[in-house]
C-alpha positions in Angstrom: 25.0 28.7 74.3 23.8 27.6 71.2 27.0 28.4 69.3 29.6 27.1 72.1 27.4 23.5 71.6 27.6 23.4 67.2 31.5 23.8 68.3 31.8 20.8 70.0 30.5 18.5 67.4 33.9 18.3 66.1 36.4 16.6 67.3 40.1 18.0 67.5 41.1 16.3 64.7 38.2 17.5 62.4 36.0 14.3 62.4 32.3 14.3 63.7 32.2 13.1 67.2 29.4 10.7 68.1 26.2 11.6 69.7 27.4 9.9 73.0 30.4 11.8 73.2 29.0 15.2 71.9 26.7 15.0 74.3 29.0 14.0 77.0 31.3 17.2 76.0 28.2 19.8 76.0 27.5 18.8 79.7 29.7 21.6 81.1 27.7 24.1 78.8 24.1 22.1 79.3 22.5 20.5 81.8 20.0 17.3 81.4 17.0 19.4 80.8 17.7 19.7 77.3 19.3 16.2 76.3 16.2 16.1 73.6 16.9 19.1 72.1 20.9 18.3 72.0 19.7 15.0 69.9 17.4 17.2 67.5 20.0 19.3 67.0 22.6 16.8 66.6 20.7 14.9 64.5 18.9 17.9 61.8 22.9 19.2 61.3 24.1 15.5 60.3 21.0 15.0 58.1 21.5 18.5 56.7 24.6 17.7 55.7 24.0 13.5 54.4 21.6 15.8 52.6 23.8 18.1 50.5 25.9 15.6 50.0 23.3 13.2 48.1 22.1 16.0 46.0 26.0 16.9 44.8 26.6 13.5 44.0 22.3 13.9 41.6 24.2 16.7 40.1 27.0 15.1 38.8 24.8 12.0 37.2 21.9 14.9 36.3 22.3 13.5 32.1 20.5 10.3 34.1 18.4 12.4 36.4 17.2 15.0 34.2 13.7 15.2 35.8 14.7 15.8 39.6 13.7 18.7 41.9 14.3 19.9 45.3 11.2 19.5 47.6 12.0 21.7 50.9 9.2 19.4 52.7 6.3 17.7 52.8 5.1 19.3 55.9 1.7 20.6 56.1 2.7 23.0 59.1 7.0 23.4 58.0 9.5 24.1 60.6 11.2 27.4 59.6 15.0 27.7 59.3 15.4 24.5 57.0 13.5 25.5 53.7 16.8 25.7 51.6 18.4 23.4 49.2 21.7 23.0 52.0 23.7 21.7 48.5 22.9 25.4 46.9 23.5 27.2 49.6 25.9 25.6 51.8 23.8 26.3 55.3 22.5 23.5 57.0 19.7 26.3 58.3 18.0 28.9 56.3 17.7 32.7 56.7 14.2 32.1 57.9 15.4 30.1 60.9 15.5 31.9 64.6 19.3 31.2 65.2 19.6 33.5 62.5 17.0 35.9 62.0 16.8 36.0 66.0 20.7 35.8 66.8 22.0 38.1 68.7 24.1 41.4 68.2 27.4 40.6 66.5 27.1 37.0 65.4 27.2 37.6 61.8 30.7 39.7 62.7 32.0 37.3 64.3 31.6 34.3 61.9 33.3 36.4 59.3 36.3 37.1 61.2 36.7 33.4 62.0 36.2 32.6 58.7 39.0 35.4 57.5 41.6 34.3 60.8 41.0 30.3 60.0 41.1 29.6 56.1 43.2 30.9 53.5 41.6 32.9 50.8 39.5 30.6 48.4 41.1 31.9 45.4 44.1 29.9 45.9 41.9 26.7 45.8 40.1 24.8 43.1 37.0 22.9 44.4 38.9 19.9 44.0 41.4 20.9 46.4 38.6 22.0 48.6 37.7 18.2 48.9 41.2 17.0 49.8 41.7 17.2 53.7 45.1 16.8 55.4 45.2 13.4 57.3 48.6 14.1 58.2 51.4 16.4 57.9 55.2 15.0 58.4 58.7 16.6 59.6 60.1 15.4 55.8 57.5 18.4 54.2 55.1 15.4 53.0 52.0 15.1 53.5 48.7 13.2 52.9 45.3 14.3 52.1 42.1 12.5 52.0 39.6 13.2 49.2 36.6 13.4 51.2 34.7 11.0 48.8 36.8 8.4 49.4 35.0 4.6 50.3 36.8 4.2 53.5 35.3 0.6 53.8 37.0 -0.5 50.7 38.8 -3.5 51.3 42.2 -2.0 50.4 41.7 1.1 51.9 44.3 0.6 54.9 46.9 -0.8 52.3 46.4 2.8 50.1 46.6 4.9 53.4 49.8 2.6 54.6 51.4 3.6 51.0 50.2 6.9 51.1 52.4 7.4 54.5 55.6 5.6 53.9 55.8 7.9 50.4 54.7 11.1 52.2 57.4 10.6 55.3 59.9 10.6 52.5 58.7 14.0 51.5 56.4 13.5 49.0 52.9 14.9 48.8 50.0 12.5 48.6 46.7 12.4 47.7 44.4 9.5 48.1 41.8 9.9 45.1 38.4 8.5 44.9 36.3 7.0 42.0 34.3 8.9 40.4 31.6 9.2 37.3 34.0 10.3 34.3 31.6 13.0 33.2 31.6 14.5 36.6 32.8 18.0 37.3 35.0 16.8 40.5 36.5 14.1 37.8 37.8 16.4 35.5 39.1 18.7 38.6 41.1 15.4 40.0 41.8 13.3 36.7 41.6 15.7 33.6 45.5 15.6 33.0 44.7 11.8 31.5 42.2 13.1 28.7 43.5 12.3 25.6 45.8 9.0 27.3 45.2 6.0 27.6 44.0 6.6 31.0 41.1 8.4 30.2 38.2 7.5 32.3 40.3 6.2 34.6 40.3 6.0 38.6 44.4 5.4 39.8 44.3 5.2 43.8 46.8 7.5 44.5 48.6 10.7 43.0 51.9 11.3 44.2 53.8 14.5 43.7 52.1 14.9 40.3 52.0 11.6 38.9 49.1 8.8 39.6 49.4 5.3 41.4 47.7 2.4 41.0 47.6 0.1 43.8 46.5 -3.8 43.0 46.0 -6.3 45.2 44.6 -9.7 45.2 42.0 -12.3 46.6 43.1 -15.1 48.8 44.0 -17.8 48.6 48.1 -16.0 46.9 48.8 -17.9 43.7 52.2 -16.5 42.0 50.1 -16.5 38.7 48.2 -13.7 40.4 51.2 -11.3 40.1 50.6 -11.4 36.1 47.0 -10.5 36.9 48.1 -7.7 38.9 50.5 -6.2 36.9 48.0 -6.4 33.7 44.8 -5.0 35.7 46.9 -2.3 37.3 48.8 -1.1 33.7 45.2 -0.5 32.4 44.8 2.1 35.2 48.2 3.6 35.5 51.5 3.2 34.5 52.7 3.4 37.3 51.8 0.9 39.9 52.2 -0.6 43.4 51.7 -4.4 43.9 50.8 -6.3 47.2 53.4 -8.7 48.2 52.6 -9.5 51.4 53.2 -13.1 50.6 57.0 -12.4 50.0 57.2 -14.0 45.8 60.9 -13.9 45.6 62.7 -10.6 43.1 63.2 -12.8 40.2 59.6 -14.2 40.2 58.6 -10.2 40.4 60.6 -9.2 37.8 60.1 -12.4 35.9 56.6 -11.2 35.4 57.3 -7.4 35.6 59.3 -8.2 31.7 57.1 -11.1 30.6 54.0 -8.1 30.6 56.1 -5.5 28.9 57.2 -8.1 26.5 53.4 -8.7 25.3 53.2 -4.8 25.0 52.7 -3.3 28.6 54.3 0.2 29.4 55.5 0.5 32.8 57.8 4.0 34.6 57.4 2.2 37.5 56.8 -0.7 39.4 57.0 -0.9 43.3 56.1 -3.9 46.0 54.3 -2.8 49.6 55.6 -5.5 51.8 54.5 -5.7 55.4 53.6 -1.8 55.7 56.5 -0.7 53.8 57.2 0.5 49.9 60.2 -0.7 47.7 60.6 -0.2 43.8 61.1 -3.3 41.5 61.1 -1.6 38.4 62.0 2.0 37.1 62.0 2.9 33.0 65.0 5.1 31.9 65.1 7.5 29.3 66.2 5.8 25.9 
């Protein structure tokens, strides 16, 4: 029983489901008698995991936390089965815990051949690509993954994933990348290719086939002064970038400023407008 309920905390497109519908789901396999123990559960898997998370994220900045340790509680009397450091190990319960030490004949079997059926052989991964997971998969061969780091709240977040789509329907693959410390492990896995550029340290929004994007955007009230901001801010990131247009400035105005920046010393391969959900290029270098 226990394992037919940790299935349906997923939902069928690989996000967590809430605690109202989980519960809701389960009721087939679980009657009301143990709507306490569903929330427990519920609630010690999603900690579990909040809780390797944090500590990944202490390991990256661990030059600025040199002095941190894992505490497994601060119980007097401990509950067994979550004793472990879930970041180390990757199980939200321990060895030590009754689903495992008590479970029945053939569990560990069976894990291991969903495990072998389900993913592809880890060698043929790097962590970073580990992090990325598919959003979306398109007849064109494109494609769009979401780093799961990613600050979904960000205010241009939709914009990025609008981009992200119009680019991958056209068969590109693309990746929406997240910011991260520069001396970080998962930085150099995502953004080492701009060591030793002008890029370096850098954060671009999006990469794209194997090039990065900027995307800039802008605060309202839409001045047409706000396009040179743009266009400088974004050619610090990238050199290739994506502009917000929403407000319709006219060609000549974009390309007006598009010149006057690489005039003052600005490189640019590429310039493109998203207008009203949809991507056009502006600007394209060519070889000399």
């Amino acid at each position: 029983m226990q394992n037919d309920i940790a299935a349906q905390m997923i939902d069928e497109n690989g996000k967590l489901k809430s605690f109202e519908r989980f519960s809701n789901d389960v009721q087939p396999i679980a009657d009301h008698n143990v709507k306490h123990w569903l929330r427990t559960e519920y609630d010690t898997a999603v900690l579990r995991a909040h809780n390797a998370a944090d500590w990944r994220q202490f390991e990256e900045v661990r030059d600025i936390l040199p002095n941190l340790r894992w505490m497994p509680t601060t119980s007097v009397t401990p509950d067994k089965g979550v004793d472990n450091n879930p970041r180390q190990d990757a199980q939200l319960f321990s060895d030590t815990h009754p689903y495992i030490k008590n479970a029945y004949k053939g569990a560990e079997k069976a894990v291991d051949d969903f495990i072998s059926e389900k993913l592809l052989p880890l060698e043929n991964f790097t962590k970073a690509d580990a992090m990325f997971k598919t959003y979306k998969k398109y007849k064109s061969g494109g494609d769009v993954l979401i780093h799961e780091l990613i600050n979904k709240k960000a205010s241009d977040y939709k914009d990025i994933l609008t981009i992200a789509v119009n680019f991958a329907k056209q068969g590109e693959t693309v990746k929406l990348t997240p910011v991260l410390y520069y001396k970080s492990e998962a930085y150099q896995e995502i953004y080492g290719a701009l060591d030793g550029t002008k890029y370096e340290r850098k954060c671009p929004d999006l990469k794209i086939g194997n090039y990065f994007y900027e995307y800039e955007s802008f605060k309202p009230p839409f001045r047409l002064r706000k396009l040179s901001r743009m266009l400088s801010h974004g050619g610090r990131q990238s050199s290739r970038i994506i502009i917000n247009n929403n407000k319709g400035a006219s060609d000549t105005y974009l390309r007006r400023y598009i010149h006057s920046q690489i005039r003052q010393g600005a490189y640019f391969d590429e310039v493109w407008a998203y207008e009203k959900g949809k991507v056009r290029l502006l600007f394209k270098r060519t070889a000399p």
